[in-house]
VMD Tcl script that draws the C-alpha trace (Angstrom):
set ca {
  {18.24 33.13 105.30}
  {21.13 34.80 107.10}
  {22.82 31.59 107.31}
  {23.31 31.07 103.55}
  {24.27 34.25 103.28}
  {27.21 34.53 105.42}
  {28.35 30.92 103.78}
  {29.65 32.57 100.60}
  {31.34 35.56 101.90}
  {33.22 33.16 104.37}
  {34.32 30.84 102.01}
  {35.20 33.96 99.70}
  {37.49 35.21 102.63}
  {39.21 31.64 102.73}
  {40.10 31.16 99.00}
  {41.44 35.21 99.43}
  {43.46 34.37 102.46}
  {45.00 31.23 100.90}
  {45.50 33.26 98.01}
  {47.52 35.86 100.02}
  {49.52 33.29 102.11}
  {50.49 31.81 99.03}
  {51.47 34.98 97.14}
  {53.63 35.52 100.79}
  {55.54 32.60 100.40}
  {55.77 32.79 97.07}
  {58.08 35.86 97.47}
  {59.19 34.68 100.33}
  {60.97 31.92 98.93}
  {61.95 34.54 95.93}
  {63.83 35.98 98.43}
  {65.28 33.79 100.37}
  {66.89 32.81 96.71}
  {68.09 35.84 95.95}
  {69.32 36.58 99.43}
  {71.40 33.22 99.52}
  {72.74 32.91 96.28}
  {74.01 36.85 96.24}
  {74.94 37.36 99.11}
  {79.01 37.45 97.75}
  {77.78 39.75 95.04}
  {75.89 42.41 97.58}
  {79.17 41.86 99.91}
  {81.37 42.79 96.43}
  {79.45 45.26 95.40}
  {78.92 47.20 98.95}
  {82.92 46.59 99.23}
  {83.23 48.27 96.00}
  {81.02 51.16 96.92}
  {82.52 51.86 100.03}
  {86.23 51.76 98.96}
  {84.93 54.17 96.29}
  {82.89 56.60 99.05}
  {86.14 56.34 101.08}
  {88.41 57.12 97.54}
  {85.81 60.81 97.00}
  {85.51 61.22 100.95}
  {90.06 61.39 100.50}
  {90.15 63.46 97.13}
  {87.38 66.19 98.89}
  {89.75 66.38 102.24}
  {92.40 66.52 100.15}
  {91.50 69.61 98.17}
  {89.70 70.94 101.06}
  {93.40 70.66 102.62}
  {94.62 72.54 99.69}
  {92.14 75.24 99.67}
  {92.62 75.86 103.56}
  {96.63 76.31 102.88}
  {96.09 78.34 100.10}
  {93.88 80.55 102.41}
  {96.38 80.43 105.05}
  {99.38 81.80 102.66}
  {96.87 84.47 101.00}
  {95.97 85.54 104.94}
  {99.87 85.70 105.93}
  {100.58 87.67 102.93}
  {97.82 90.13 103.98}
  {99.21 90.59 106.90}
  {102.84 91.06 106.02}
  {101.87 93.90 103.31}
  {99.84 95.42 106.06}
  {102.52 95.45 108.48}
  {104.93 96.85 105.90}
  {102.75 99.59 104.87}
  {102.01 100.28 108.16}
  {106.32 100.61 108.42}
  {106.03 103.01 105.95}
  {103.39 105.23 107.42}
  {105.51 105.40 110.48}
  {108.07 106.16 108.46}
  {106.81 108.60 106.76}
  {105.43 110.27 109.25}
  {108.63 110.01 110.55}
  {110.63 111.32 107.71}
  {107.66 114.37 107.85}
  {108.57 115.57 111.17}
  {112.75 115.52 110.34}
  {111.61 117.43 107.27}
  {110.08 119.69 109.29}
  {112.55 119.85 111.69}
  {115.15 120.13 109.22}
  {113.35 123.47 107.81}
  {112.93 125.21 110.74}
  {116.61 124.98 111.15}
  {117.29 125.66 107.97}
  {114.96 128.77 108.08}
  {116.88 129.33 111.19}
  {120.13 129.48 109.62}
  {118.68 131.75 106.50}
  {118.12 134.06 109.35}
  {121.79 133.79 111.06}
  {123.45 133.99 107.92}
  {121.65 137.58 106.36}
  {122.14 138.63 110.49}
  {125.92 138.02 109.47}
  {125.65 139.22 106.33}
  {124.48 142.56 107.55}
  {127.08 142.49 110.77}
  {129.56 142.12 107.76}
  {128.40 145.08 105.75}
  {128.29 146.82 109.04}
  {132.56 146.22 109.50}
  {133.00 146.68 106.09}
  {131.63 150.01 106.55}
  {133.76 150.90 109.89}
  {136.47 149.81 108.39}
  {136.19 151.82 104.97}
  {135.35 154.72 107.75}
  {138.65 154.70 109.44}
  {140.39 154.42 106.11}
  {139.19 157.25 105.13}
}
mol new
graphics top color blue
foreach p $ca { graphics top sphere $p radius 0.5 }
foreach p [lrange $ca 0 end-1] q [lrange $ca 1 end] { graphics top cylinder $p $q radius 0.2 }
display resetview
């Protein structure tokens, strides 16, 4: 009994694996078609592809280029107006302490002049004195 039983499920497993090998070559030779008789169109078409990758790869550097310069000029200019107002602070700061300077003297001189002023008055007076 066990003997007639494994008899079909072997000879099951045979047709299935002649079915399979034959599906395999099948595509295989499928294949093997396609791969020989394309093989100039895969070669065009990768060429194509690739020369266009190469074409976006140029036009991103490119702007990427641009974009880096542009950052470059914007950073320079930054600095110059930086630099310049830090001319002016100096200057300023500068031109503060002359002011300054230039008001002490001048407060100075306010002082020497009503000093002569009075020394003036003072003469005038001795001198109107002795006239009289």
């Amino acid at each position: 009994m066990r003997g007639r039983s494994r008899k079909p499920v072997i000879i099951g497993l045979g047709v299935l694996m002649l079915m399979g090998i034959s599906v395999y070559l099948r595509l295989w030779t499928i294949d093997y078609r396609i791969s020989s008789e394309d093989t100039d169109l895969i070669r065009r078409q990768f060429d194509l592809a690739n020369r266009e990758a190469m074409d976006e790869s140029a036009e991103w550097r490119l702007k990427y280029d641009q974009e880096f310069e542009k950052a470059n000029n914007c950073a320079n200019q930054l600095i110059q107006i930086k630099n310049s107002f830090q001319k002016k602070i100096k200057d300023a700061a500068s031109n503060t302490r002359q002011l300054e300077m230039i008001q002490k003297e001048n407060i100075g001189l306010l002082e020497r002049v009503e000093a002569l002023k009075q020394e003036l008055e003072t003469e005038k007076l001795k001198c109107s004195m002795r006239q009289t």
